[in-house]
C-alpha positions in Angstrom: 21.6 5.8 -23.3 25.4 6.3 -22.5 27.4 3.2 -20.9 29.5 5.4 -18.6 27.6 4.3 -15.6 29.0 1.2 -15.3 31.2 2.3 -12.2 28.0 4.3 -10.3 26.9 2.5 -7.5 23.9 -0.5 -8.1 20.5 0.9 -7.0 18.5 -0.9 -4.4 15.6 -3.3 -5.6 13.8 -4.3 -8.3 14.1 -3.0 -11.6 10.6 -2.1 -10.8 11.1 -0.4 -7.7 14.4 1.3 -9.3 12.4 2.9 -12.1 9.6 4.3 -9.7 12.1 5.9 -7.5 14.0 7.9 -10.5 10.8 8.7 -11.6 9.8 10.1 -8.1 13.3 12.1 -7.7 12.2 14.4 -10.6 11.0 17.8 -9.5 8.2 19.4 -10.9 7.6 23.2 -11.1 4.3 23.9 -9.5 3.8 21.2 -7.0 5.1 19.1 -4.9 4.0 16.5 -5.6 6.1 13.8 -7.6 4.9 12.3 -11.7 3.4 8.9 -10.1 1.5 11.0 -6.9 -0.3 13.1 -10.0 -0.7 9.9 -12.1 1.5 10.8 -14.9 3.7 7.5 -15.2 1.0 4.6 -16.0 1.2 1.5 -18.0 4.5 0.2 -16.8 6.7 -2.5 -18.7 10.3 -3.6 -18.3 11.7 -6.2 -20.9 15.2 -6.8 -20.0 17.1 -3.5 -20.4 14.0 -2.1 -22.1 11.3 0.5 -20.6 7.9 1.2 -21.7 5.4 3.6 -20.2 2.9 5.8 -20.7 3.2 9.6 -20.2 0.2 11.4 -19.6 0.1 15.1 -19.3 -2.9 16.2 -16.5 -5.4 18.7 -16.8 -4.6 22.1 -16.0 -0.3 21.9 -15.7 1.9 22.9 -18.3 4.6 19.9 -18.8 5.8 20.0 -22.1 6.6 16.3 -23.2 9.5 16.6 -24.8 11.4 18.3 -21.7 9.8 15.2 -19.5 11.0 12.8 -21.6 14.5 14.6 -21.5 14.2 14.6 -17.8 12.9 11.0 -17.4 16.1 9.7 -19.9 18.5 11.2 -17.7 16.9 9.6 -14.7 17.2 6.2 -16.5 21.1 6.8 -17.7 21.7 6.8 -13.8 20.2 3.6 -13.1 22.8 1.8 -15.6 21.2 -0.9 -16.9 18.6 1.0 -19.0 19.1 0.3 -22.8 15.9 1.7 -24.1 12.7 3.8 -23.2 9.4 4.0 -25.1 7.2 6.3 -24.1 3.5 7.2 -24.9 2.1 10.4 -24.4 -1.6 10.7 -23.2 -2.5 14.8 -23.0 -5.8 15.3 -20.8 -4.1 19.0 -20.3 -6.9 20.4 -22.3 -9.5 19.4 -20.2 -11.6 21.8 -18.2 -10.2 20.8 -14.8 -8.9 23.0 -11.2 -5.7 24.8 -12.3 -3.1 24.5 -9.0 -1.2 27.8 -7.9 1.7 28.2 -10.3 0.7 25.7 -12.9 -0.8 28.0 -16.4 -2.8 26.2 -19.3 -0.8 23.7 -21.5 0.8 23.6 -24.8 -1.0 21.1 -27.4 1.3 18.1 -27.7 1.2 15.3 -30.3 -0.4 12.4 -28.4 0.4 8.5 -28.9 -2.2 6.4 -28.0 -1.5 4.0 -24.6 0.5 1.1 -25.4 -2.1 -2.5 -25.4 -1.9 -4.8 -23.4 -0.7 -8.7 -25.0 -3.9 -10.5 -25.7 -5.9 -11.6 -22.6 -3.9 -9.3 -20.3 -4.6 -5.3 -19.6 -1.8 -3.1 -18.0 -1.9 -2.5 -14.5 -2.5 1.1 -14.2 0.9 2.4 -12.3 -0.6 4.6 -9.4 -4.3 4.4 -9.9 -6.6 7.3 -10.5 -4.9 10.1 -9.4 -6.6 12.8 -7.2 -7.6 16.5 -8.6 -4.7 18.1 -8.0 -4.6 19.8 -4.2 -7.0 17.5 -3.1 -6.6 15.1 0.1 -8.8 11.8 -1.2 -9.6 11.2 2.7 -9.2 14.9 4.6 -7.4 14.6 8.0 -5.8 11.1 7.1 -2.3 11.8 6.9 -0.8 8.3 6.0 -3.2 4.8 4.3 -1.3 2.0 4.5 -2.0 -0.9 3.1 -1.0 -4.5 5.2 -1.2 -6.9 2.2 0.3 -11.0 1.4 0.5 -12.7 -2.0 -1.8 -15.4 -0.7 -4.1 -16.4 2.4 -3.7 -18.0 5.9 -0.6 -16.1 6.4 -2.1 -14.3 9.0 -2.6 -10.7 7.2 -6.1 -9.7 9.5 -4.3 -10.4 12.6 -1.4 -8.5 11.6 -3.0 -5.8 10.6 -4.9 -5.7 14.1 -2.1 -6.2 16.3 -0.2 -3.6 14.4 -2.9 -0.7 14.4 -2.7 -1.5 18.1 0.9 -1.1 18.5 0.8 2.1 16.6 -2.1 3.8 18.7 -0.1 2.3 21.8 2.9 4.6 21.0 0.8 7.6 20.5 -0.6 7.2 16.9 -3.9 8.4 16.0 -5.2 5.5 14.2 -7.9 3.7 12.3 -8.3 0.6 10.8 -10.1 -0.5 7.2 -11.4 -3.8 6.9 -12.0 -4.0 2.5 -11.6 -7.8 2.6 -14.7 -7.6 1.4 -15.2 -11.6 0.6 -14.0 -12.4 4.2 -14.4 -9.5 6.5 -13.0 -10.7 9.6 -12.0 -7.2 11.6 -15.3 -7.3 13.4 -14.7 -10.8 15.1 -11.0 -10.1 16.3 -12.1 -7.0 17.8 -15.2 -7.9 19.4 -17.1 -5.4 17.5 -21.0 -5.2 16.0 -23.6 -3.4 15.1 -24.1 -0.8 12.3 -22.0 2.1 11.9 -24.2 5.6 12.9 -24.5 8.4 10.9 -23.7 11.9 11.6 -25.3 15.8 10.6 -23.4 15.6 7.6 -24.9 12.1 6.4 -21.5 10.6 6.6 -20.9 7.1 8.5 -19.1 7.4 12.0 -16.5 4.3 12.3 -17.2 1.9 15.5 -14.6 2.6 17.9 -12.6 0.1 20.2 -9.6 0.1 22.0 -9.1 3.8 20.7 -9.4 2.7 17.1 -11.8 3.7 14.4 -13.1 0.8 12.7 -15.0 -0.1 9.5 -15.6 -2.8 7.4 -18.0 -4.9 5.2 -18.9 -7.1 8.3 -20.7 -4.0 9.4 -22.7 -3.8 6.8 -24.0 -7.2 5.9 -26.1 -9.9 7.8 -24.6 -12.7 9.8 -22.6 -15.6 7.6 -24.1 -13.2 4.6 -21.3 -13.9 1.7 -20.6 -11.4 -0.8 -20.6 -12.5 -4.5 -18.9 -9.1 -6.2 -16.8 -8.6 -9.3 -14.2 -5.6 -9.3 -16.4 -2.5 -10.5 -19.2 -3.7 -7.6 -15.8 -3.6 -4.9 -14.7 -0.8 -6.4 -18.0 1.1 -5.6 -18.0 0.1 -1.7 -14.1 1.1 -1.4 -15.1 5.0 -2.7 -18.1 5.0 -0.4 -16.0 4.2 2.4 -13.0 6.5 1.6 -16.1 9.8 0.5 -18.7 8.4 3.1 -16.9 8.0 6.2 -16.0 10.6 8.8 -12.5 9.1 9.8 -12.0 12.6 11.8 -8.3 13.4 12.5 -5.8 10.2 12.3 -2.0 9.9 12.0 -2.6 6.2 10.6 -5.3 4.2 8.4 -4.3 1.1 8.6 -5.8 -1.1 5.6 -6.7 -4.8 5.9 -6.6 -5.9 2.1 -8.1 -9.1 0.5 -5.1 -11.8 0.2 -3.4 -12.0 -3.6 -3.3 -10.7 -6.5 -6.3 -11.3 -8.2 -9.5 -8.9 -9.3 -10.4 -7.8 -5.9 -7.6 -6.6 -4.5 -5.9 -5.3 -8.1 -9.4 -2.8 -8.0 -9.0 -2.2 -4.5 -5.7 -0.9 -4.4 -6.4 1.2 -7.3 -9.2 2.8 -5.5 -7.0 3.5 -2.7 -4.9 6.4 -2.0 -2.5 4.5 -0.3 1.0 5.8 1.0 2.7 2.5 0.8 2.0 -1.4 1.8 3.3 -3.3 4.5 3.6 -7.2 3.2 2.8 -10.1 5.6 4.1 -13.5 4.7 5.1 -17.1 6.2 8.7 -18.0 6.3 8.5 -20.9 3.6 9.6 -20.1 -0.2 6.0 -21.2 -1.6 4.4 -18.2 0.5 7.5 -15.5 0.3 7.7 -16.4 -3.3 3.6 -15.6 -3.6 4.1 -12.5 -1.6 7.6 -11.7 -4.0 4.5 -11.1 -6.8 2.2 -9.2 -4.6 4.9 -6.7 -3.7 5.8 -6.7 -7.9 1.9 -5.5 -8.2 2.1 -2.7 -5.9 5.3 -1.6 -7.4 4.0 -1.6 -10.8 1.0 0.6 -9.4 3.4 3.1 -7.8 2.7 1.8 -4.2 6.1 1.7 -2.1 6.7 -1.3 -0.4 7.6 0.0 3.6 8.9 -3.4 4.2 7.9 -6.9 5.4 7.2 -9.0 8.3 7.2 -12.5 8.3 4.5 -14.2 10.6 4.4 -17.4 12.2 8.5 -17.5 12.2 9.2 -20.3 14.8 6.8 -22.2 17.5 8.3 -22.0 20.9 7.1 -25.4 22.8 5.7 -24.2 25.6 6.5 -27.3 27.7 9.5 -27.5 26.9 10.4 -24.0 25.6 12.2 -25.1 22.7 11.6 -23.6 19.5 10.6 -25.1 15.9 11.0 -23.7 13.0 7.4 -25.3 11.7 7.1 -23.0 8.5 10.8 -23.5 7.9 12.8 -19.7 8.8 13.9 -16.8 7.3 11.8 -16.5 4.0 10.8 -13.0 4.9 13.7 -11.7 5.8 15.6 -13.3 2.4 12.4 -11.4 0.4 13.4 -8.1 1.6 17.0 -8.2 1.4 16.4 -9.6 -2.9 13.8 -6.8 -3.0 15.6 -3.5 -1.3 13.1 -2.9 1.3 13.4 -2.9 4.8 12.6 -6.4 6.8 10.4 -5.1 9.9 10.7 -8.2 12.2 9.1 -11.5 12.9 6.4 -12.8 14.4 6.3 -15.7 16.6 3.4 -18.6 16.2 1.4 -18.0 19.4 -1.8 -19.3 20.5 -2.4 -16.5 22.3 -3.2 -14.9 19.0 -5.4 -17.5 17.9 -7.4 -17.0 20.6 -7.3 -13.6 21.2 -8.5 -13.1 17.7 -11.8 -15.5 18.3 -12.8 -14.0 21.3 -12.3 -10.6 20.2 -9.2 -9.4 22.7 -6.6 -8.8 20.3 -2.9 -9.9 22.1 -1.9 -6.0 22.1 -5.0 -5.7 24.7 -4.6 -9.1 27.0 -1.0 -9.3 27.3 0.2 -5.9 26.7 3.1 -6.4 28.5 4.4 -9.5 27.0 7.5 -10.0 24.7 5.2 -10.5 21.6 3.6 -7.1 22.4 6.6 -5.7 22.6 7.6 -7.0 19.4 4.4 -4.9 17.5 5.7 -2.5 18.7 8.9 -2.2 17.8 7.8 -3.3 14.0 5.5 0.2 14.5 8.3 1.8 15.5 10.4 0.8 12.2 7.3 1.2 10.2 6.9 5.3 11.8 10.3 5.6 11.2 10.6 4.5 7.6 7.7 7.4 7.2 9.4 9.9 9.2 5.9 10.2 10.9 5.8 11.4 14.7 3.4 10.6 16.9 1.5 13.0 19.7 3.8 11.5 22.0 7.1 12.8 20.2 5.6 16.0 19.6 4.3 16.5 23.6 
């Protein structure tokens, strides 16, 4: 690598997040779709000024490594800091697979085996399991979006109801995923029961409320039932609900994922095929600092962070209307700014919440009309925005 990018601008973000967008600039002949989208850059590892990855060639294009690799160094000269790349090459190109328009059999290329993980770790696996190539992993979805938080009691589930409600308020088509599996608790803030139907075509037809289409676990398992699941068990419920479920038409799935960064939601996220995450954290530094590795997680799997929100920001008193800043201020805001990503707004403590979410009337459906609606609503408007995705409304 060259030093004569000292004067170029400074990316945005991580070194993480830097890396996945250079890879994502470089156009592929054949598809659009971008290296991480088809699951070629996996096994991400930054030391210092040093990046290590694993190329792998997929079944039924014709990339030739050695014109990647040119392709990818260039990319890294850019960025400015990048002393050294490693790169593996895994070729699965000679595997019987569906050849996409454009895209003829492959070339045999020398392959390197994946890099190992140090002893008692394994490499997060940078995008997940990529689709066959042309094929929409949940037909009619156009965006999954994961609402995640590096740790629990941050408010995540409420979050993640109140903002699938915002977006269907502004004319969003929208469902909502509940895959905490260990704590499903969609069902009780939306006042919602019963077992899911099934339709002609033996798939399961999501409960609907307030004009959203809802599943989760809770569906599925008996009152105060817990679930005792390792990762390949999760994994299995997360296909069946992403093959097995006629979500229909929607702008939106909004996902509810299990707090952390742990098993459960590592295999989840991997099963998804999410568009990008939304994080949720407090304002203190012990919970923006959790959330800080979260967001490093989804990075490393070629999620893109949309931005975050920062929950229970101030309690106003309401005798005396004077606000307290209970979780300290401003930790979610100062996350965003060190990590490049948009900071989508905060979110008041309000017992209104509470409440609505034990009774099963969200806030978005008893006080439409208050400031804190309004304030979902705006964040929807920033996360739509940050997509480029128009609602029914727009387009009318």
């Amino acid at each position: 690598m060259s030093d004569n990018q000292a004067t170029a601008p400074k990316p945005a973000g991580s070194k993480t997040l830097q890396v996945l967008d250079a890879i994502r600039s470089i156009e592929l002949e054949g598809t659009d779709r971008d290296m991480i989208a088809l699951g070629m850059f996996k096994d991400l590892r930054i030391r210092d000024s040093i990046v290590e990855f694993t190329l792998v060639i997929p079944a039924g294009f014709n990339f030739v490594p050695e014109e990647m690799e040119e392709a990818i160094a260039e990319r890294f000269n850019e960025l400015g800091w990048v002393s050294e790349m490693a790169m593996a090459v895994r070729d699965e190109s000679q595997t019987t697979a569906q050849v996409p328009p454009g895209a003829g059999a492959a070339p045999p290329a020398a392959a390197a085996p994946p890099q190992q993980a140090a002893e008692g770790h394994r490499p997060l696996n940078v995008g997940g399991e990529a689709p066959a190539a042309g094929e929409n992993p949940i037909p009619g979805v156009k965006h999954v979006i994961a609402v995640g938080s590096g740790k629990g009691g941050v408010g995540k589930s409420t979050v993640s109801v109140n903002l699938a409600l915002a977006l269907s308020d502004i004319g969003y088509r929208v469902g909502l995923l509940d895959v905490d599996v260990y704590g499903p608790s969609i069902p009780l803030m939306l006042g919602v029961d019963g077992h899911p139907l099934i339709n002609a075509q033996q798939k399961l037809v999501p409960n609907e409320k307030f004009k959203l289409k809802i599943m989760s676990m809770g569906f599925l398992l008996k009152p105060n039932q817990a679930v005792v699941w390792r990762g390949p068990m999760v994994h299995g419920v997360v296909k069946q609900f992403l093959q097995d479920v006629d979500w229909g038409e929607l702008d939106f799935l909004i996902v509810d994922l299990p707090p952390g960064t742990g098993d459960a939601p590592l295999s989840l996220t991997q099963s998804l095929p999410l568009t990008a995450t939304v994080l949720v954290t407090t304002p203190q530094e012990v919970a923006a600092s959790v959330a800080a590795k979260a967001m490093t997680m989804f990075e490393r799997m070629g999620i893109r962070t949309l931005g975050v929100i920062e929950n229970m920001s101030y309690f106003i008193c309401p005798s005396c209307e004077t606000p307290s800043d209970i979780f300290d201020r401003g930790g979610g805001k100062l996350l965003a700014s060190d990590a490049g990503v948009p900071f989508l707004g905060e979110i008041p403590l309000d017992v209104r919440m509470r409440k609505g979410g034990d009774v099963g009337e969200p806030l978005m459906t008893q006080f439409p009309d208050s400031e804190l609606a309004e304030r979902f609503r705006e964040i929807a408007r920033r996360l739509a925005s940050v997509l480029g995705a128009k609602s029914a409304v727009q387009d009318a």
